[in-house]
Wavefront OBJ file of the C-alpha trace (Angstrom):
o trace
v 25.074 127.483 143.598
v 23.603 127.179 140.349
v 20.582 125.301 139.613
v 20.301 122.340 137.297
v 17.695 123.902 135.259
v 19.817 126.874 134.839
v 22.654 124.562 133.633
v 20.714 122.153 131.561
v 19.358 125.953 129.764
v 22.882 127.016 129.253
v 23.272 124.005 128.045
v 21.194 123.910 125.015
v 22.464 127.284 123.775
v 26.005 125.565 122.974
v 26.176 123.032 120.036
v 27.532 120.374 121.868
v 25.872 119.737 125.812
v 27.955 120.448 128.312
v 30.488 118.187 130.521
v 29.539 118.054 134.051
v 31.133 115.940 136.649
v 29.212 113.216 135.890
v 29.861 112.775 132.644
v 32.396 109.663 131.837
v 34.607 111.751 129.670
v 35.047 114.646 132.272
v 38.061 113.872 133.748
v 39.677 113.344 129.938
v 38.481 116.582 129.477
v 39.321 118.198 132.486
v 43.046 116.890 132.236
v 45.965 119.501 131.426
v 49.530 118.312 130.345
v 51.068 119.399 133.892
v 50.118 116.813 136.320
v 50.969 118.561 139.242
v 47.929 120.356 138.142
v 44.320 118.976 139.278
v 41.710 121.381 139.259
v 37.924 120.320 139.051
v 35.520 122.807 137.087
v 31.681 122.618 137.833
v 31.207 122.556 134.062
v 33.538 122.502 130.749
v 31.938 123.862 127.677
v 32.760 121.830 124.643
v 33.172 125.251 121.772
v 32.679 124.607 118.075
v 32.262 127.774 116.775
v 32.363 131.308 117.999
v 28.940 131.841 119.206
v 29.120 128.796 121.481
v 32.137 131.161 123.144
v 30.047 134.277 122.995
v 27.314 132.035 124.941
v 29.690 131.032 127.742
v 30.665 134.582 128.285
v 26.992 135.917 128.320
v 26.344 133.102 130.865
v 29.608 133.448 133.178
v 28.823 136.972 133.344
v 25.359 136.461 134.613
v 25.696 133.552 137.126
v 29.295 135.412 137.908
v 31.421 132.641 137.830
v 35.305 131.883 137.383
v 35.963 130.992 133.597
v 39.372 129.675 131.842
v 40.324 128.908 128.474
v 41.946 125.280 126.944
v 43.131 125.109 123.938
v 46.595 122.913 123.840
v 46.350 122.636 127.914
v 50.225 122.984 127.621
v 50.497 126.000 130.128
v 52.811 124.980 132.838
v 50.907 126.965 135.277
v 48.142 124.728 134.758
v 46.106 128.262 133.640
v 43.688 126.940 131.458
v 41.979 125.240 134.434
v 40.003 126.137 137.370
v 38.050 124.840 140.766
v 34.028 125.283 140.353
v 34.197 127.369 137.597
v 33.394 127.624 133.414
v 36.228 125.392 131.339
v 35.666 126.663 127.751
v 37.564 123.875 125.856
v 38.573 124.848 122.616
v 40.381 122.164 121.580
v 37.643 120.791 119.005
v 38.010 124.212 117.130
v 41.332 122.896 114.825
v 41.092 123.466 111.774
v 43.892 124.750 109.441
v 43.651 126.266 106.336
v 46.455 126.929 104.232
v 46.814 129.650 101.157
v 50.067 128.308 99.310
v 49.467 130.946 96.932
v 49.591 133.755 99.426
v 52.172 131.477 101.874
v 49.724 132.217 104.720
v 48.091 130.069 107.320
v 44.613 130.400 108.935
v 44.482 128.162 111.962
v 41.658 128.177 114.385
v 43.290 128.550 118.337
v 42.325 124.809 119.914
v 44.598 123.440 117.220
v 47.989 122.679 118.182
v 51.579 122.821 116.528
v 51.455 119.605 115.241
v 48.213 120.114 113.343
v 49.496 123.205 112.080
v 52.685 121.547 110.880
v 51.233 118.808 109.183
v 48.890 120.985 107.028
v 51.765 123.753 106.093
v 54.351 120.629 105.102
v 52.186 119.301 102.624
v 52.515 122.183 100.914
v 56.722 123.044 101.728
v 55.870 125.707 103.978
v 56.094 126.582 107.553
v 55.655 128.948 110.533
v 58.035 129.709 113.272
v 56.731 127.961 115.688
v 57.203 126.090 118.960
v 59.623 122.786 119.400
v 56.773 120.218 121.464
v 54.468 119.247 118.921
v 51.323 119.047 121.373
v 51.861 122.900 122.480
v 48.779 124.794 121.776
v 49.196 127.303 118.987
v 47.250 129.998 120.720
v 48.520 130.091 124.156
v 51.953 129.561 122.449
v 51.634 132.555 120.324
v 50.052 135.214 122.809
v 53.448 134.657 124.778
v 55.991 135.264 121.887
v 56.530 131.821 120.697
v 60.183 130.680 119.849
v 61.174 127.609 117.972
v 63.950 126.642 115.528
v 62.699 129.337 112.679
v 62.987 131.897 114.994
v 66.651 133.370 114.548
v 65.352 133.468 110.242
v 61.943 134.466 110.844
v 61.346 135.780 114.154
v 58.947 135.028 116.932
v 55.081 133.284 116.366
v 54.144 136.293 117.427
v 55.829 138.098 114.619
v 54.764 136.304 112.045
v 50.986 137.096 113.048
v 49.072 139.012 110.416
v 45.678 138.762 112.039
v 43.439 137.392 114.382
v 39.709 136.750 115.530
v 38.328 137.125 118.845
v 35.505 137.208 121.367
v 35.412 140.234 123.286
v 34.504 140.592 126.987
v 31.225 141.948 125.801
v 30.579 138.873 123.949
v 31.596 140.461 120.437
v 33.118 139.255 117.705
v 36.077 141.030 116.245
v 39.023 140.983 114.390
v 42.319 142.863 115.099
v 45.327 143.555 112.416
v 47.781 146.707 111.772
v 45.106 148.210 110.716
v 41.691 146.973 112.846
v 42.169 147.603 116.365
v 45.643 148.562 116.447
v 46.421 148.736 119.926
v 44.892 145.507 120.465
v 46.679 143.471 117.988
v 49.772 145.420 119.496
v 48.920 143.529 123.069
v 47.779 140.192 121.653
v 51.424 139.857 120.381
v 53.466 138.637 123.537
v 50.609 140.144 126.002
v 49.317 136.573 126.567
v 45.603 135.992 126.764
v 43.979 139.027 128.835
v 42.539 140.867 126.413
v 39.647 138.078 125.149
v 39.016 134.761 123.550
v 40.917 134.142 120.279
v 38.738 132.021 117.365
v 41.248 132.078 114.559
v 45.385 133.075 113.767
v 46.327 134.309 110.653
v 49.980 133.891 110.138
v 53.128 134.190 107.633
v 54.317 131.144 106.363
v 57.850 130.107 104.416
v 59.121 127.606 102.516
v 60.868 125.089 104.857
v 61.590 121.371 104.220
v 60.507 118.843 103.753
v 63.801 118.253 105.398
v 66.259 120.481 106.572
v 70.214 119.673 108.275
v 70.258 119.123 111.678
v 72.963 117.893 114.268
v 72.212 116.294 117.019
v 75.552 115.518 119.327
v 75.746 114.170 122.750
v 78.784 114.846 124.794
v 80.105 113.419 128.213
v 78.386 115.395 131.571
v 82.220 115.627 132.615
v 82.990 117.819 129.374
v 80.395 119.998 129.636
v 82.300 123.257 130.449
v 84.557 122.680 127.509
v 81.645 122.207 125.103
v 79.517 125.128 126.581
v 82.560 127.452 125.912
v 82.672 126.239 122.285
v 78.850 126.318 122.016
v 79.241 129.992 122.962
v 81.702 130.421 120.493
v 79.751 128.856 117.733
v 76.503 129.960 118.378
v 77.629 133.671 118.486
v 79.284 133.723 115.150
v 76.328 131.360 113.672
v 74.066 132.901 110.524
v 70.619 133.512 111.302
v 69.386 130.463 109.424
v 71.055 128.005 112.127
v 69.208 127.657 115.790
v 71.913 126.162 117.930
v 70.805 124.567 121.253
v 72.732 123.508 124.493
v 71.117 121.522 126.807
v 71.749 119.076 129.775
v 69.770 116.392 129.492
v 69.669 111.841 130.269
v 70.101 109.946 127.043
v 67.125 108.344 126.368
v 66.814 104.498 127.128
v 65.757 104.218 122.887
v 67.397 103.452 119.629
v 69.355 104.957 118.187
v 70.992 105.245 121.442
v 73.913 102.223 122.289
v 72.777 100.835 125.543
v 75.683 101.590 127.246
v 74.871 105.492 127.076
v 71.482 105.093 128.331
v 70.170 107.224 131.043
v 73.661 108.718 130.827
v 73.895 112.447 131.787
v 75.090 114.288 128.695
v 75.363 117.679 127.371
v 73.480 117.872 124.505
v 74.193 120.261 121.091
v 71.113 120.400 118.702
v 71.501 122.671 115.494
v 68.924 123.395 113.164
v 69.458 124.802 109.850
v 66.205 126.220 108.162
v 67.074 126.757 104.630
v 68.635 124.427 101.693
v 70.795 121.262 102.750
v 73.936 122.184 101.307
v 74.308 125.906 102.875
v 73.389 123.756 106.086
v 76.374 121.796 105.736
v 78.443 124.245 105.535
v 77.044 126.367 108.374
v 77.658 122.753 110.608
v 81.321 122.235 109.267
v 82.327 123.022 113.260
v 80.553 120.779 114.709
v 81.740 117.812 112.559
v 85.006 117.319 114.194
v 84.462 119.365 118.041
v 85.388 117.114 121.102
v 84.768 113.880 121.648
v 81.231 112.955 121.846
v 79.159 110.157 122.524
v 77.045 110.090 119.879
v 77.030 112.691 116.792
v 74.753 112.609 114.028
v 74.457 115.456 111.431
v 72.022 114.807 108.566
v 69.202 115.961 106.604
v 66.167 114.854 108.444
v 62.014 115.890 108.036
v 60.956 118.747 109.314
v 58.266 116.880 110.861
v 60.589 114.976 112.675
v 62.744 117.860 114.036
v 59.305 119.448 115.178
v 58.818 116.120 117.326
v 62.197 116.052 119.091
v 61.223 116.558 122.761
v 58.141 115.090 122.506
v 58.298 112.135 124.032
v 60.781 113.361 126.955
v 57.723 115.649 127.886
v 54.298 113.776 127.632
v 51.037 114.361 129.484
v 50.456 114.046 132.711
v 53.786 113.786 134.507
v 54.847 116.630 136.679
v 56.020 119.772 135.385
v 57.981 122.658 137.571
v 59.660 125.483 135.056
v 61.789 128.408 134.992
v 63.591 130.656 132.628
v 66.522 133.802 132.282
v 67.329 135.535 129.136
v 70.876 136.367 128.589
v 72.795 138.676 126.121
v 76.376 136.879 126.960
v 77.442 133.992 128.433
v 80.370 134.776 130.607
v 82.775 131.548 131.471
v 81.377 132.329 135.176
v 78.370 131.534 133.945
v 79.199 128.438 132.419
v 80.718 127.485 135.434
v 77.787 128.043 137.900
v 75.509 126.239 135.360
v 77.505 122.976 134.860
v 78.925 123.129 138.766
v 74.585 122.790 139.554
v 73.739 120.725 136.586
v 76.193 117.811 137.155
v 73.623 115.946 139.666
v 69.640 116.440 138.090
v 67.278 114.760 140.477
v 64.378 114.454 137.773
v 64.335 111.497 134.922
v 62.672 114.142 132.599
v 64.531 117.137 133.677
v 66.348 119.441 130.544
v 68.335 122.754 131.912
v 69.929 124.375 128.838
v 70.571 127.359 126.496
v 68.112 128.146 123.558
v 69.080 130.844 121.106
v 67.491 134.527 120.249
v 69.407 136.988 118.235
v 68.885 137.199 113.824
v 65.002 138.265 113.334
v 63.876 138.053 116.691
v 66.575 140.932 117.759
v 65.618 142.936 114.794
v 62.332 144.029 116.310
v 62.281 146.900 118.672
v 61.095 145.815 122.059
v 58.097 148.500 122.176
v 57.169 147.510 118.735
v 54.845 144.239 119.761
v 54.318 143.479 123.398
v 57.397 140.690 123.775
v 59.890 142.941 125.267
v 62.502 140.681 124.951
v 64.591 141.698 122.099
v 68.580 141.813 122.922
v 68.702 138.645 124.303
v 71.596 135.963 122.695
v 70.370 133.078 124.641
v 66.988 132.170 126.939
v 67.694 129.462 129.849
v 64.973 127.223 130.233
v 65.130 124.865 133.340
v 62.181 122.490 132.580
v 62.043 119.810 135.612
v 59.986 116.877 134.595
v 59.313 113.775 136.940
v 56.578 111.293 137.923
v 55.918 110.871 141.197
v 54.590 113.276 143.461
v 56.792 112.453 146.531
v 59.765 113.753 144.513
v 58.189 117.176 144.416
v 60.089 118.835 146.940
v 63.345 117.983 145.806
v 62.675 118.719 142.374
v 61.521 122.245 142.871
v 63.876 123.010 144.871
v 66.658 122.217 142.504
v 65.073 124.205 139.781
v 64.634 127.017 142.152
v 68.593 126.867 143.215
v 69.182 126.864 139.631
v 67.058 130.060 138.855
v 68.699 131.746 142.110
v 72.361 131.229 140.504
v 71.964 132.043 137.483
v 70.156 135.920 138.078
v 72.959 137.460 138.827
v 74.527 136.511 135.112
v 70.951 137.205 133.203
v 69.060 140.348 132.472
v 66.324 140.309 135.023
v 63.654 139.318 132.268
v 61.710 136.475 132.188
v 59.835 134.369 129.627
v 56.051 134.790 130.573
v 54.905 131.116 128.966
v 57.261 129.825 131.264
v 56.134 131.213 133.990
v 54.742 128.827 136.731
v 52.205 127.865 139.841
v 54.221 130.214 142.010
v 55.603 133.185 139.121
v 52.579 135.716 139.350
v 54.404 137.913 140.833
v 56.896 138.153 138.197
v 54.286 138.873 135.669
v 55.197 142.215 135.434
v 59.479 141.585 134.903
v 58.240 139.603 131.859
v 56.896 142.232 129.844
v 59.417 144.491 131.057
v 58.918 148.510 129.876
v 55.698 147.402 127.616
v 53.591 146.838 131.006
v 52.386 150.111 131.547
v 51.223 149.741 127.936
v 49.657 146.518 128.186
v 47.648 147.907 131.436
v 46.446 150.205 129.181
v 45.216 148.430 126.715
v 43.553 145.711 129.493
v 41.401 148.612 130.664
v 39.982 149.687 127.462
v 39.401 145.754 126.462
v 38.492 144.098 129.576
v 38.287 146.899 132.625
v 37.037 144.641 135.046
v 39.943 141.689 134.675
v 37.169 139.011 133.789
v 39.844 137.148 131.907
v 42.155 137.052 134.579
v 42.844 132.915 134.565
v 46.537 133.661 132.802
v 49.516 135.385 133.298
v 47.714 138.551 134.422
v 47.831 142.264 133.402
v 45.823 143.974 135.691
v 43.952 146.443 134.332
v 45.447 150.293 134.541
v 43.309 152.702 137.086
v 41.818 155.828 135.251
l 1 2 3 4 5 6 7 8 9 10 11 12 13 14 15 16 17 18 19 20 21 22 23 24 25 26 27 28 29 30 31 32 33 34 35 36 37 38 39 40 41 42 43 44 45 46 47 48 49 50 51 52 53 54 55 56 57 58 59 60 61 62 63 64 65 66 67 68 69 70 71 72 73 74 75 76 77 78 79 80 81 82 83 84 85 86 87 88 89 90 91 92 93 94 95 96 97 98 99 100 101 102 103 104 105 106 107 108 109 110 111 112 113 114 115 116 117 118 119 120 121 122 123 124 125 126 127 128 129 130 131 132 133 134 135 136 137 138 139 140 141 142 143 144 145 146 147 148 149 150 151 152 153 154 155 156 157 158 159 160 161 162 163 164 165 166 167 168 169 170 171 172 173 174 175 176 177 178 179 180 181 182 183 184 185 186 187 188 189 190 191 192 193 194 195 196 197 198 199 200 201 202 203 204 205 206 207 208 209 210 211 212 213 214 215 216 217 218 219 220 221 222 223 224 225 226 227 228 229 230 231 232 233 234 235 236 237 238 239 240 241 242 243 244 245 246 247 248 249 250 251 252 253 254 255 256 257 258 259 260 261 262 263 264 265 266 267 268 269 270 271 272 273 274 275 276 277 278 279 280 281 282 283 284 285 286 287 288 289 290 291 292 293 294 295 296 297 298 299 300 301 302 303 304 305 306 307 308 309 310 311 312 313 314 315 316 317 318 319 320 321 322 323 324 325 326 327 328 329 330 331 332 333 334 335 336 337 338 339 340 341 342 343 344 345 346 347 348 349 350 351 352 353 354 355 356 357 358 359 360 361 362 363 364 365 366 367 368 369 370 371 372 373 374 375 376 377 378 379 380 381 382 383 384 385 386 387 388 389 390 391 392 393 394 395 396 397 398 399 400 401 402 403 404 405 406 407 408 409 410 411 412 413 414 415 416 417 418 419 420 421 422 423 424 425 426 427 428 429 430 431 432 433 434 435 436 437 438 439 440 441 442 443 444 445 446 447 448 449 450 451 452 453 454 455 456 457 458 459 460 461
């Protein structure tokens, strides 16, 4: 056990004094968006800068204690938190920086996609990013990172030029194309083994301020119809338009008509990420499809679009996840999907169809460390609900799900989907770049002191 004078020493090396159980904002800062998740660290470090993170390594190395990292908290696996160790909380290093000349984006990693949104829109630009505006951009990024720019401008991940990071050794470095090569190759879809990230430099575009989007909500009972034409649609779609297919409960809100509330729906978003009128025309077959509910297309803020499934995922409710990536989507498919998907036991529960292919595709799979490059579609079963008693039925639904659906998918997985019980598919996510990725863990951090993630284990000389 450590002592209290030991503590209250650690403590005055950080800029801010650390959170200990005692402290009335501990449990605030404690708290990670998955509620199933309720670890209790013996101390959380409050970072500002990088030597405050350079301090918490030099001291969890010493007193040889557990560490994690937080910077969004939005890890469904409830990684960035731990029993009786080191939390080093991030989330008060957010600031973003934007170069409009250049069109590039420094961002420090406790900020999320929201901040990062908001700064890059004020100036028209953006950067493929993720579709829950509370995600943290770091832990988002060092998995891949997909979102509705992804088809036109590839992954987060892709889009990285740089980044800064603190080093198992407690060093400060930076890694590029051309500084530390083989690490910047890992930090790109190898999650976050390799050390603590301080900064992301990234690509930005010009997107918005608003952009064409359709959202359409279709009867549960047509959904094998509408996945068939979704298929159809999506597949023949130009890389500027992100086509989603999702089931999902209409939302008890306006716009909504009552009478649809709570309904069970099958739900078509499309995103368009260039100029209105192109977007328009790249929608023209969804104008008149079927007979839905409620269809909507129209030029809406970019901000807005990046809020969409906020609300139907806040903090603090529980969280249970899985995911397949698919090159095609046979009518079988279709069929074993929408046959399980008729009856979805959580309020918050979304099981649906979000599309790779365009940029993403047109990187080779060895060329970062996100393997997953001839995908067409990822399945995402995200079970949300809110009370605890309903965990067993829940989970068990998403796990049917999952067990269905492998025989139609490719055998990968998404690794920032991964959950409390996926370690062992650790490995099927980054697919042929593993033995890479080991690699580059042992040169970086040989004796798996970051290991509080999805985790590479280090390759034996």
């Amino acid at each position: 056990m450590i002592s209290s004078t030991t503590i209250q020493e650690f403590s005055q090396t950080l800029s801010q004094d650390l959170v200990l159980p005692s402290n009335p904002q501990y449990d605030t800062v404690r708290s990670v968006w998955n509620g199933m998740i309720n670890k209790k660290p013996a101390m959380i470090a409050m970072c500002n800068n990088a030597n405050d993170i350079i301090n918490c390594i030099k001291f969890a190395h010493h007193q040889k204690i557990e560490i994690t990292v937080k910077g969004g908290g939005h890890s469904v696996a409830g990684k960035s938190v731990c029993d009786n160790g080191l939390m080093i909380n991030l989330s008060q290093m957010n600031s973003v920086e934007v170069n409009p000349k250049d069109k590039t984006v420094t961002i420090q990693s406790g900020a999320t996609i929201g901040d990062l949104d908001k700064e890059t829109q004020k100036f028209g630009l953006a950067t493929p990013v993720g579709i829950v505006s509370k995600t943290g951009i770091a832990g988002l990024t060092l998995g891949g990172g997909y979102g509705y720019l992804g088809r036109t401008y590839g992954l987060t991940s892709d889009n990285l030029i740089s980044v800064e990071l603190v080093t198992v050794n407690g060093e400060l470095i930076k890694a590029s194309d051309s500084e530390n090569s083989d690490l910047f190759w890992a930090l790109r879809g190898g999650g976050g083994n390799f050390g603590i990230i301080t900064s992301f430099k990234f690509k930005c575009y010009e997107v918005g301020p608003e952009i064409m989007v359709a959202k359409i909500f279709y009867p549960i009972e047509d959904a094998k119809d509408v996945l068939r034409f979704y298929t159809s649609f999506s597949k023949n779609a130009p890389d500027e338009l992100a086509t989603s297919a999702m089931v999902v409960r209409i939302p008890p809100i306006e716009p909504f008509p009552e009478e649809i509330q709570g309904k069970l729906s099958v739900f078509i978003l499309a995103v368009y990420s260039k100029d209105i009128e192109s977007g328009k025309k790249a929608m023209e077959g969804l104008e008149n499809y079927g007979n839905p509910m409620l269809r909507v297309i129209a030029p809406t803020p970019f901000l807005e679009v990046q809020t969409t499934f906020d609300d139907g995922m806040p903090t603090g409710m529980r969280y249970y996840w899985k995911s397949h990536f698919f090159e095609t989507l046979s009518d079988d498919a279709i069929d074993v999907f929408v046959n399980h998907t008729k009856n979805v036991p959580g309020v918050f529960t979304i099981a649906g169809f979000d599309p790779f292919g365009g940029a993403i595709n047109r990187i080779k799979k060895n060329e970062t460390a996100f393997p997953q490059r001839s995908a067409s579609y990822i399945l995402g079963i995200w079970g949300g609900w809110i009370e605890k008693d309903n965990d067993k039925n829940n989970i068990n639904w998403i796990r049917e799900l999952y067990e269905k659906m492998k025989p139609f998918a490719s055998g990968d997985t998404y690794s920032n989907f991964l959950d409390i019980d996926d370690d062992n598919k650790v490995k099927t996510s980054f697919g042929s770049n593993y033995e890479r990725l080991q690699k580059v863990k042992r040169k970086y951090d040989p004796n798996n002191f970051f290991s509080n993630n999805q985790n590479i284990k280090p390759k034996s000389i």
